[in-house]
C-alpha positions as CSV (number, residue, x, y, z in Angstrom):
1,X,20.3,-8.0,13.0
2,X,19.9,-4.7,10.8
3,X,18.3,-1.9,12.4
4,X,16.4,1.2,10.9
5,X,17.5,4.3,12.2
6,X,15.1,7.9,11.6
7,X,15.4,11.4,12.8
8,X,12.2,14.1,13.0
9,X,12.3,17.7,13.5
10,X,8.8,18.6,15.2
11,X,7.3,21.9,13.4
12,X,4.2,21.2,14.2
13,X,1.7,21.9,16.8
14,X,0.8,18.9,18.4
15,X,1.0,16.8,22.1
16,X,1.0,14.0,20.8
17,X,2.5,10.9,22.7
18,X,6.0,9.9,22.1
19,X,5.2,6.2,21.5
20,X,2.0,6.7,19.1
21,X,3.8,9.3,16.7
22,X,7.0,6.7,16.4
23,X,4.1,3.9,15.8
24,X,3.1,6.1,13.0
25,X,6.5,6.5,11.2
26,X,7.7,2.9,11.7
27,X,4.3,0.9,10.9
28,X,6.4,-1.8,10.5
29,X,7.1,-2.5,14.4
30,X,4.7,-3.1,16.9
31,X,3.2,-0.6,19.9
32,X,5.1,-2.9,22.1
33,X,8.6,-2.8,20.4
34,X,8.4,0.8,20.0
35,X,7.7,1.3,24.2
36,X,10.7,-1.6,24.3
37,X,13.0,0.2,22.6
38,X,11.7,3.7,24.4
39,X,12.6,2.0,27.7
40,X,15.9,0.7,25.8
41,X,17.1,4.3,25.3
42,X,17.1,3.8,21.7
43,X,15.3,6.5,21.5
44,X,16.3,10.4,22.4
45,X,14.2,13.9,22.5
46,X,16.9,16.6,22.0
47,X,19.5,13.9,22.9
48,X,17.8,12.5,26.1
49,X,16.3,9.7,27.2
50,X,12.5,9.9,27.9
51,X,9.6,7.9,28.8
52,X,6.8,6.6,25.6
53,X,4.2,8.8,27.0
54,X,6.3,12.2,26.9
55,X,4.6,14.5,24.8
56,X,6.1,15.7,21.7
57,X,6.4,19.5,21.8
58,X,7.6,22.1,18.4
59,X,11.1,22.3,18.3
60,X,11.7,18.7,19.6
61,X,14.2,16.8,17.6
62,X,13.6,13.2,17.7
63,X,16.3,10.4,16.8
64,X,14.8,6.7,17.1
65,X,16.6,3.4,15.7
66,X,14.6,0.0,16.3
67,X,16.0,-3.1,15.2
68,X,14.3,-5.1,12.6
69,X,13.8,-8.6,13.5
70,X,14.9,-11.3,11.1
71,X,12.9,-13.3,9.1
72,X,13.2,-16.7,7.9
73,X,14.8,-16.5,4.2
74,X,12.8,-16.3,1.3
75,X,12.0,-19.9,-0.4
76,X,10.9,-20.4,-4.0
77,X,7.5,-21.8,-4.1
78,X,5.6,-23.2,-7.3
79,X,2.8,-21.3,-7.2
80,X,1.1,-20.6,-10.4
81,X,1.2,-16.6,-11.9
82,X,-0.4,-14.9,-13.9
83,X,2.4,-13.6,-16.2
84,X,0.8,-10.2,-18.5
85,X,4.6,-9.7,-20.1
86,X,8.5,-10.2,-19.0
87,X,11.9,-9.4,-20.4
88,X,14.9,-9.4,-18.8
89,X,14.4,-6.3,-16.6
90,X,11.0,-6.3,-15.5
91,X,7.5,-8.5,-15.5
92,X,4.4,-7.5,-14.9
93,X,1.8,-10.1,-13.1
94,X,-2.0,-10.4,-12.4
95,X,-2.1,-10.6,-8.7
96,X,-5.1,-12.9,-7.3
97,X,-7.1,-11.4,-4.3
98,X,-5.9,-13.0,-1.2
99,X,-2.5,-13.4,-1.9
100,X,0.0,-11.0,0.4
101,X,2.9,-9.8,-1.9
102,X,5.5,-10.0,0.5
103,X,6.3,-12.2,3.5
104,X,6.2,-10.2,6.9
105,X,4.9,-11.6,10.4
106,X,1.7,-14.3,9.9
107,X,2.6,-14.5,6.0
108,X,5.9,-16.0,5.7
109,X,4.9,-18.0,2.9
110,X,2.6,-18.5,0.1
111,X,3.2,-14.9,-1.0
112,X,4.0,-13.3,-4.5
113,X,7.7,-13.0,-3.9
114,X,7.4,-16.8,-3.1
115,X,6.3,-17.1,-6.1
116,X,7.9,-14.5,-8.0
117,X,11.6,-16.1,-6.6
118,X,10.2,-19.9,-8.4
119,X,8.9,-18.4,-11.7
120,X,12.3,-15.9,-12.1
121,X,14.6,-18.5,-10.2
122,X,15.6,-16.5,-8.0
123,X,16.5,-13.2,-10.4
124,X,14.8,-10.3,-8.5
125,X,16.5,-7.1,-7.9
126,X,18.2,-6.7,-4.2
127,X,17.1,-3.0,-3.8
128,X,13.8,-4.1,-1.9
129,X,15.7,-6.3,0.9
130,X,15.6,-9.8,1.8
131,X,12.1,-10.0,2.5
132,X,10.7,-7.7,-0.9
133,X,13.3,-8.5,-4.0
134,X,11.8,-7.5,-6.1
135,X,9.3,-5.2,-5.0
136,X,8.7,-1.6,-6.4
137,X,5.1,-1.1,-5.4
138,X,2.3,-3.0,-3.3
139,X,-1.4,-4.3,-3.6
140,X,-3.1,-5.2,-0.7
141,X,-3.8,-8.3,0.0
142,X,-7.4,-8.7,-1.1
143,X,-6.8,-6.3,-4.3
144,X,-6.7,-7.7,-7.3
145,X,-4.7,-6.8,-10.4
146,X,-1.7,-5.7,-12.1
147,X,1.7,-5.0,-10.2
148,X,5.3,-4.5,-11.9
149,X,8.3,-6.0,-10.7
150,X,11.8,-5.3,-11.3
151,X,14.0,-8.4,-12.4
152,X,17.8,-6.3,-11.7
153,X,18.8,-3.2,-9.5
154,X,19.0,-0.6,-12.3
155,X,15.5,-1.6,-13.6
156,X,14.2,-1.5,-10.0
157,X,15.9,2.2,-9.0
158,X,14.4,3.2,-12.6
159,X,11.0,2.1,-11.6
160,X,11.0,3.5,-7.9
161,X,12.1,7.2,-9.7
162,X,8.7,6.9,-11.7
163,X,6.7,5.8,-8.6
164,X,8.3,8.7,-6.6
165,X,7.2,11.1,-9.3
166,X,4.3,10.3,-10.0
167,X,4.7,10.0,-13.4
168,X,3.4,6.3,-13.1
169,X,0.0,6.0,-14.6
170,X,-2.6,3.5,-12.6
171,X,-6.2,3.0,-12.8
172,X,-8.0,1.2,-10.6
173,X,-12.1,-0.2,-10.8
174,X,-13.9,0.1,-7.5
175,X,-17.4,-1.1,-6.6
176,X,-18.7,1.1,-3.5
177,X,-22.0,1.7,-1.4
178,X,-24.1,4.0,-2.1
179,X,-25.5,5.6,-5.5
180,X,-22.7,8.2,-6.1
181,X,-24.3,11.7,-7.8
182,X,-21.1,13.2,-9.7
183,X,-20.0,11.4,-12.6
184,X,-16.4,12.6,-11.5
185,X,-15.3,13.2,-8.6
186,X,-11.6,14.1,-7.0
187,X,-10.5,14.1,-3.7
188,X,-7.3,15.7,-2.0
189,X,-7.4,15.0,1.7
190,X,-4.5,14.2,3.0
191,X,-3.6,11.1,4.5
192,X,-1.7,9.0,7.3
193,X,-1.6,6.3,9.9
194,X,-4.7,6.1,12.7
195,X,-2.6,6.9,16.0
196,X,-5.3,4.4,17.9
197,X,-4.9,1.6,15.2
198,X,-1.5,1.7,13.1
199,X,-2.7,-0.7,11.3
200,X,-6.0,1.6,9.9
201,X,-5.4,5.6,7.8
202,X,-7.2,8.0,8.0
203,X,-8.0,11.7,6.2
204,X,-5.5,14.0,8.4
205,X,-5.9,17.6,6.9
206,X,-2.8,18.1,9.8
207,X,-0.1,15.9,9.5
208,X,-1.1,13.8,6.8
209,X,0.5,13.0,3.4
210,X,-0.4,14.3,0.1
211,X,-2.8,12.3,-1.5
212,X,-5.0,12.8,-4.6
213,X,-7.5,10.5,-6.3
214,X,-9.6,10.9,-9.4
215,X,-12.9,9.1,-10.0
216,X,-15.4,8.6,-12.4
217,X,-18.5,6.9,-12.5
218,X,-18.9,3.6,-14.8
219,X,-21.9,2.1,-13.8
220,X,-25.0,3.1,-11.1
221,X,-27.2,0.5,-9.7
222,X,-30.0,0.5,-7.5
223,X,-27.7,1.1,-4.3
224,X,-24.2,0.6,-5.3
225,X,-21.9,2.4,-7.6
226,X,-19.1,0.8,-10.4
227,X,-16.6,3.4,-10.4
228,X,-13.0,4.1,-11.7
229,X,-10.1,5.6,-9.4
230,X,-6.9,7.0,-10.5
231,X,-4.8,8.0,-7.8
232,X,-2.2,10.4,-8.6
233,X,0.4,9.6,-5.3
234,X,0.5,6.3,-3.8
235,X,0.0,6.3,-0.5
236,X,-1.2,3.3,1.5
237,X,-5.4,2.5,1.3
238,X,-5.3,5.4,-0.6
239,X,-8.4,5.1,-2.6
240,X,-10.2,2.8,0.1
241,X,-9.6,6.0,2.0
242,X,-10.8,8.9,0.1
243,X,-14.0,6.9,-1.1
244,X,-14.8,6.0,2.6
245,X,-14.3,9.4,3.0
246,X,-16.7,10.9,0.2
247,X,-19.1,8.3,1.9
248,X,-19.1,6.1,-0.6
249,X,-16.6,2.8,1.0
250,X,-15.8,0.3,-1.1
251,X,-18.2,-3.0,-0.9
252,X,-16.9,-5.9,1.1
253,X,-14.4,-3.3,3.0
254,X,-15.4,-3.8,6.5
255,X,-12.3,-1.8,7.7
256,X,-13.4,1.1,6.1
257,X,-17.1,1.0,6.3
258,X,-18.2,-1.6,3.7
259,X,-19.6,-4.3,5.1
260,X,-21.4,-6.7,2.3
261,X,-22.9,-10.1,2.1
262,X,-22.0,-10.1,-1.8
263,X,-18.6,-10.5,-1.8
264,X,-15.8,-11.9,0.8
265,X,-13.1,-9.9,-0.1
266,X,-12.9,-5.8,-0.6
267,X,-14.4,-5.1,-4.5
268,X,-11.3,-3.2,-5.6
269,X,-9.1,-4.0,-9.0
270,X,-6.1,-2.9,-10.2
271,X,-7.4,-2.8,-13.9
272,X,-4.1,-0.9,-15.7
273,X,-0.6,0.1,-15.0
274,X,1.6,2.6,-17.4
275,X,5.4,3.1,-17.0
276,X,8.4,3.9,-18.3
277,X,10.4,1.1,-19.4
278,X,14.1,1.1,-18.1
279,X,15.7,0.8,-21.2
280,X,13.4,0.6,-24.2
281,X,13.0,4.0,-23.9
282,X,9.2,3.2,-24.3
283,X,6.0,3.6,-22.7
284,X,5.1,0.0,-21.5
285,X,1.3,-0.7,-20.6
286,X,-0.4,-3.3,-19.2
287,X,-4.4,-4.4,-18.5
288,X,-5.8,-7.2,-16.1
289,X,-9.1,-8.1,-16.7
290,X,-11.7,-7.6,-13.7
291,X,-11.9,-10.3,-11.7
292,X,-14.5,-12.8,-11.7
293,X,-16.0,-12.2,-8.1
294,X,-16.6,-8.7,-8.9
295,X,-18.2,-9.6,-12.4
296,X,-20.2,-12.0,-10.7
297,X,-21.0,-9.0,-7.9
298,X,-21.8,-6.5,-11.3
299,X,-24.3,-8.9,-12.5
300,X,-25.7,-9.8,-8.9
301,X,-25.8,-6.0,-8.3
302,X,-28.1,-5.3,-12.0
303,X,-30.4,-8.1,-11.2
């Protein structure tokens, strides 16, 4: 069983509990596995063993290895894709809303890299593990749109490099609550995992990630708002975030504030994705069409 080991230097001020900030830094392991492996003595504060709710201090220095539990391997599934171009390094695909990209615990099947492992038969790269080959970015579940994925290793570490430095261009369409006054707008609050709900992120001016997003106003309605994002970093909810945050959530997004009757899912596209190709030396560029449920919400929303 591999195991993911970490080390943090606290600079900080905070008193934070030792459980909730290592539920922050390895969102992909439970509250309970993290107090398990606490009790364990996997984990040391200045190279001793403590209890979960010992409160970090400045200073401390943290070292914390949980092992990652195994998961059934990856089968091919025929699942039909949405292919927008592929060559022998890289594809790019129109994801459908409600479909997970990658299986983790509840969704080991039915997901894009099913898919993904079918259409390509089985030639993914191996940089994103047994359980994301594949993989260089994410779309939640209910987002719609365009993702790239890289076919080979070199393609995959070329892609990540871009991803990394932002030098990836994305543009997303958004349809939120609320008539929205600016025609642009941009938002720089930084942002990072809830401590109460690990699953949830929040704006953290202290502690939290870089995060930028860009928007502009498309369309007003009578009390909703057709808008365009284009977040410069990448971090997770990102634009869900900063638009809940500018009080203006995203329709049908009940985890940030969005509850709606017009639409089941979270009215969020990924409309267009510009990188780098790996070795065409080219700029590659790629456009999904809205989706129909948030057409069909557009033309609910102008009647």
């Amino acid at each position: 069983m591999a195991s993911v080991k970490r080390e943090f230097r606290i600079q900080d001020e905070t008193t934070v509990r030792l459980d909730l900030f290592l539920a922050e830094r390895f969102p992909e392991a439970s509250r309970t596995r993290i107090q398990e492996v606490i009790l364990a003595g996997s984990v040391l504060v200045n190279g001793k063993i403590v209890k979960a709710h010992y409160k970090i201090r400045p200073g401390d220095w943290i070292t914390a290895e949980i092992e990652e539990k195994e998961m059934p391997e990856n089968r091919p599934e025929d699942i039909p894709l949405k292919i927008l171009y592929e060559d022998q390094d890289l594809l790019a695909v129109d994801k459908p809303a409600g479909m997970v990209v990658h299986p983790a615990c509840g969704n080991l099947e039915h997901t894009l890299v099913n898919a993904l492992l079918y259409h390509t038969r089985n030639e993914l790269s191996s940089l994103g593990g047994g359980v994301r080959p594949g993989i260089v970015h994410r779309l939640d579940k209910d987002t719609s749109g365009v993702m790239v994925v890289a076919k080979n290793d070199f393609a995959h570490r070329h892609l990540a490099k871009q991803f990394k430095k932002h030098s990836v261009v994305k543009t997303y369409e958004a349809i939120v609550k609320g008539v929205v006054q600016h025609d642009e707008m941009k938002c720089e609050e930084p942002v990072g995992r809830s401590f109460l709900n690990r699953k949830k992120v929040v704006v953290k001016p202290s502690g939290g990630k870089e995060a930028c997003t860009y928007f502009r106003v498309i369309e007003r309605f009578s009390n909703a708002t057709h808008v365009e994002a284009k977040p410069v970093t990448g971090r997770t909810h990102q634009v869900r975030v900063h638009l809940a945050h500018l009080g203006y959530p995203i329709l049908g997004d009940s985890f940030y504030g969005g509850e709606s009757r017009l639409i089941l899912r979270h009215a969020l596209h990924a409309k267009m994705l510009e990188v780098d190709h790996p070795k065409q030396r080219q700029r590659m560029r790629w456009v999904s069409e809205l989706a129909p449920d948030m057409t069909q919400l557009i033309v609910a929303l102008r009647g």
